[in-house]
PLY file of the C-alpha trace (Angstrom):
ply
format ascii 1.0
element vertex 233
property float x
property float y
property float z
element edge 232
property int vertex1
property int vertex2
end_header
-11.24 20.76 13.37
-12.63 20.98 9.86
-9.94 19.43 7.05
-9.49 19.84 3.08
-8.51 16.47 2.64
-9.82 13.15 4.88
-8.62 10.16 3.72
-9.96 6.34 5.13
-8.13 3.31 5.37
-8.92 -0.18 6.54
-5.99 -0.24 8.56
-3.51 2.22 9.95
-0.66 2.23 7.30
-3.36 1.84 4.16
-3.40 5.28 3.63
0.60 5.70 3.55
0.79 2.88 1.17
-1.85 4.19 -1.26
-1.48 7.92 -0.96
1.25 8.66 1.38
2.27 11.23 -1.18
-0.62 12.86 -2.54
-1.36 13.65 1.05
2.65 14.76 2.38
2.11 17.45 -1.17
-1.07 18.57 0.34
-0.21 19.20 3.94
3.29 20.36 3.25
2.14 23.37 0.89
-0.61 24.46 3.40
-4.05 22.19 3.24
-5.18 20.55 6.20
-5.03 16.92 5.50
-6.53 14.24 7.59
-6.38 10.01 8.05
-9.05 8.16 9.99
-8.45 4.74 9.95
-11.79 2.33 9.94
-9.39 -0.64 12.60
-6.65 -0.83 14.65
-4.96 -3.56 12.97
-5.57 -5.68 15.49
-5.67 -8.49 13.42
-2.04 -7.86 12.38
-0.02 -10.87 12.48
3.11 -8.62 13.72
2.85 -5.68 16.23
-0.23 -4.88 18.84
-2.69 -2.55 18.67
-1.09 -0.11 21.19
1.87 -0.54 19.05
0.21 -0.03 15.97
-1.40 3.26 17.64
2.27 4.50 18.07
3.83 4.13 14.30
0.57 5.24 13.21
1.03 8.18 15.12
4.60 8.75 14.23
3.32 8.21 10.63
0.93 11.32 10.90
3.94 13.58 12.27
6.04 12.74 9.12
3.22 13.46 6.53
2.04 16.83 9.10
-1.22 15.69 9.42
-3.72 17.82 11.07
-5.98 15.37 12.02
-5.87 11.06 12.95
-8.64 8.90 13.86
-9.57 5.79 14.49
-13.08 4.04 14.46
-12.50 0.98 16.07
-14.29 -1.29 13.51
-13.40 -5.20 14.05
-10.30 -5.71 12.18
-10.90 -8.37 9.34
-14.60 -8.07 9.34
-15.33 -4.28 8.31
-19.32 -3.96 6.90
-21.44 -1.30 5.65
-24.06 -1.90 7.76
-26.23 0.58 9.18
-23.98 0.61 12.27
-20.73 1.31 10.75
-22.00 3.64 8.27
-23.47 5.96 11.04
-19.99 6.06 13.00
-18.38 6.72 9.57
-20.85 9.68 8.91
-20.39 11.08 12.68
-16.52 11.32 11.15
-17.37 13.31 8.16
-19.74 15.76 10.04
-17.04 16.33 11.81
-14.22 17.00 9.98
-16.70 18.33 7.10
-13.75 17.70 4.32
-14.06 18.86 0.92
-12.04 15.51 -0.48
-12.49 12.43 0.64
-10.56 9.47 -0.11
-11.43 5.62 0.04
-9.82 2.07 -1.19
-10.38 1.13 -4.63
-13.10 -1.60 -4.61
-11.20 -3.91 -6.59
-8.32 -5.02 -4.25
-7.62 -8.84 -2.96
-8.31 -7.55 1.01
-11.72 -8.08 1.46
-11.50 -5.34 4.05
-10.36 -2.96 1.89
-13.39 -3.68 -0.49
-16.38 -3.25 1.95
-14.03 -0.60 3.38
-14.65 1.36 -0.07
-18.47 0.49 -0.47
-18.64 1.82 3.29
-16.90 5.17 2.86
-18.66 5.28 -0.55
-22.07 5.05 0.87
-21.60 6.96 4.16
-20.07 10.08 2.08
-23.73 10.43 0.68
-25.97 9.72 3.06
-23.94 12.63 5.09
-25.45 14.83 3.09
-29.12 13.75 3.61
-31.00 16.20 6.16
-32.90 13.64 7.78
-30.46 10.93 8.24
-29.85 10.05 12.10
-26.90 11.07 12.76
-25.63 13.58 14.80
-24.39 16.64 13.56
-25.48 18.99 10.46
-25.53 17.61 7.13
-22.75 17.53 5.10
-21.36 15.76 1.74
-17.99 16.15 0.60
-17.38 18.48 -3.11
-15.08 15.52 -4.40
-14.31 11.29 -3.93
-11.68 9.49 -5.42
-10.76 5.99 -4.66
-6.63 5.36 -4.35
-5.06 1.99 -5.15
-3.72 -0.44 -2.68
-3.19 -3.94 -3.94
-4.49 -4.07 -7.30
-3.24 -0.80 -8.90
-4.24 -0.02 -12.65
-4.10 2.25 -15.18
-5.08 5.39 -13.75
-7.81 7.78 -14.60
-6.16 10.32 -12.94
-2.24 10.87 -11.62
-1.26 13.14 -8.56
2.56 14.62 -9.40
3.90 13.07 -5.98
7.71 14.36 -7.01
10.01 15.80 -4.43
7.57 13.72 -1.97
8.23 10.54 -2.39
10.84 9.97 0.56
8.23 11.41 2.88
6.14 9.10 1.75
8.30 6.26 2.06
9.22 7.83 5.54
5.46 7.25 6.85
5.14 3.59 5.88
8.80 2.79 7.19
7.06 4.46 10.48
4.83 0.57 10.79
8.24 -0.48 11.59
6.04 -4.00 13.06
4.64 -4.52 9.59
7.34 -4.34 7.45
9.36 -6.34 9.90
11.96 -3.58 11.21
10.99 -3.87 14.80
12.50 -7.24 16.17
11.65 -10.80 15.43
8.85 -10.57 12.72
6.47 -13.62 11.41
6.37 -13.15 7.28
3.86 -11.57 5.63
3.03 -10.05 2.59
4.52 -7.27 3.67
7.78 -8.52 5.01
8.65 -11.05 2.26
9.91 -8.63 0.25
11.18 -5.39 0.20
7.78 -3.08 0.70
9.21 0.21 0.12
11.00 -0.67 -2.99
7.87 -2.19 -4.52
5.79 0.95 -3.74
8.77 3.33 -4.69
8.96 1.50 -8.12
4.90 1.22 -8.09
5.17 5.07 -8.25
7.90 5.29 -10.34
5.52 3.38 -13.00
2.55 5.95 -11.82
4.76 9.16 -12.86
5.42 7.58 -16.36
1.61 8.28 -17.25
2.30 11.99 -16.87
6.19 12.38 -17.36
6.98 12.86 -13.15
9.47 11.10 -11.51
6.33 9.84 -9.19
2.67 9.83 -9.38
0.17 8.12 -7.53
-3.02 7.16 -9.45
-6.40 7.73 -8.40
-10.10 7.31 -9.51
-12.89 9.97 -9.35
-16.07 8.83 -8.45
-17.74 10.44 -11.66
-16.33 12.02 -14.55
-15.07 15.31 -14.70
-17.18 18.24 -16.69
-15.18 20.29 -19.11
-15.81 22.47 -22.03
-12.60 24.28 -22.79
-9.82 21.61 -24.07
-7.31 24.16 -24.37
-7.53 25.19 -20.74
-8.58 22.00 -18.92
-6.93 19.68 -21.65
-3.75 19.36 -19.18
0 1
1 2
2 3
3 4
4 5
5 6
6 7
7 8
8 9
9 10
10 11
11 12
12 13
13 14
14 15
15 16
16 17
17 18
18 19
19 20
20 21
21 22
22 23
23 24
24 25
25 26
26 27
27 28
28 29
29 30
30 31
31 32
32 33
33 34
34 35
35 36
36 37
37 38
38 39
39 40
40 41
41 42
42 43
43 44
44 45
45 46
46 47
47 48
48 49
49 50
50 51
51 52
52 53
53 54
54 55
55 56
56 57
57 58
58 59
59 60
60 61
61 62
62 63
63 64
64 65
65 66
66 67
67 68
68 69
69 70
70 71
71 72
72 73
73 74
74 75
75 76
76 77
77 78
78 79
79 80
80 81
81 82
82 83
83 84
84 85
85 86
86 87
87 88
88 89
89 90
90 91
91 92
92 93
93 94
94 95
95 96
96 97
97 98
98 99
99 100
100 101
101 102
102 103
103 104
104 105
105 106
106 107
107 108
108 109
109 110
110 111
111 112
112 113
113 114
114 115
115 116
116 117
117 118
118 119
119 120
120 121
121 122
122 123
123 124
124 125
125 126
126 127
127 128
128 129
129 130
130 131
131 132
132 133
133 134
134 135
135 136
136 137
137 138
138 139
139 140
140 141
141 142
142 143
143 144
144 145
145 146
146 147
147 148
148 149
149 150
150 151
151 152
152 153
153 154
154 155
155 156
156 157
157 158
158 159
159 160
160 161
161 162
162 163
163 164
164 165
165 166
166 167
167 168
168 169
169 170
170 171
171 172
172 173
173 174
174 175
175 176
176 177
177 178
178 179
179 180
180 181
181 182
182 183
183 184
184 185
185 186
186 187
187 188
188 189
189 190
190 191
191 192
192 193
193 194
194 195
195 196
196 197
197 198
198 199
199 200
200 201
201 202
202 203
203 204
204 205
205 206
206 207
207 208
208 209
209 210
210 211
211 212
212 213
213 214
214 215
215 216
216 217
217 218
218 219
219 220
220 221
221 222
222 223
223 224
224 225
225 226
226 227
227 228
228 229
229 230
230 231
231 232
């Protein structure tokens, strides 16, 4: 099945947490919107992989995707060697999306910053001809990186408004992560209220553009305009 949208994550709930609602706007008004996530969290210091496979399934029924994947990288030690840039290429021919959508490279999860230099470098070598991978050629029309742990001021804001409890609905699907599924060791992610600190991450998002929500994002190159009045938003 061929998608608009494909986002990547390092792990199965990085894509809820970074773009949960940029993607629930998408597939709720008609795109086909897809997740492939790079590990199965297997690494996780709450919740097994088979476990993890679950919420992240339940996840994709809340935001309707079309489409979720999994590589199978090694949690905690994601490369972009040759290797794992051909099985991230094989995903792409595939699903032959028009966006794609990777980690910002500056984030304090090592994971999620080869994570972005792997997604950035497999998106182009799709499109060479003669690269070795199977299936025909193919590089997506657009690439913007989403924010995970570092988030800054944005270059560019998706209105996530009247989606924001979807999106908060997806990530409270990792029920083992944010420590809603029985006895849970602390984390990051359990220390403190998660879904408050991404609803008012969003909250702070939306200010840039007067929404409710937003959730920022980074093109990989600039925009071209000519006509300020039109394109000048």
């Amino acid at each position: 099945m061929e998608v608009d949208i494909l986002a990547f994550g390092a792990h199965p709930d990085d894509c809820e947490i970074g773009i949960g609602g940029t993607l629930a706007y998408h597939s709720y008004n008609g795109y086909r919107v897809g997740i492939c996530d790079l590990t199965r969290g297997e690494m996780s210091t709450n919740g097994t992989v088979e476990v993890r496979r679950g919420e992240a399934m339940d996840a994709a029924e809340v935001l309707k995707l079309k489409v979720r994947d999994n590589i199978g990288l090694p949690d905690g030690f994601v490369k972009d060697d040759d290797e794992e840039i051909k099985k991230v290429i094989s995903i792409i021919r595939k699903y032959r999306p028009n966006v794609v959508m990777a980690p910002h490279y500056e984030d304090h999860h090592p994971d999620h910053i080869n994570a972005s230099k792997l997604i950035k470098k497999a998106a182009h070598l799709s499109g060479l001809k003669e690269f070795p991978v199977e299936g025909e050629k193919f590089r997506p029309d657009y690439f913007y990186y989403y924010y995970l742990g570092y988030p800054k001021t944005p270059w560019i804001v998706v209105d996530t408004t009247g989606y924001e409890e979807i999106k908060l609905k997806s990530i409270a699907s990792h029920k083992s992560q944010l420590g809603l599924k029985g006895e849970a060791l602390e984390t990051r992610l359990t220390k403190y209220d998660l879904l408050k600190r991404i609803e008012a991450r969003d909250r702070h998002m939306g200010y840039f553009i007067d929404a409710e929500f937003g959730e920022g994002i980074v093109p990989q190159k600039a925009f071209r305009t000519r006509d300020l009045v039109i394109n000048g938003g």
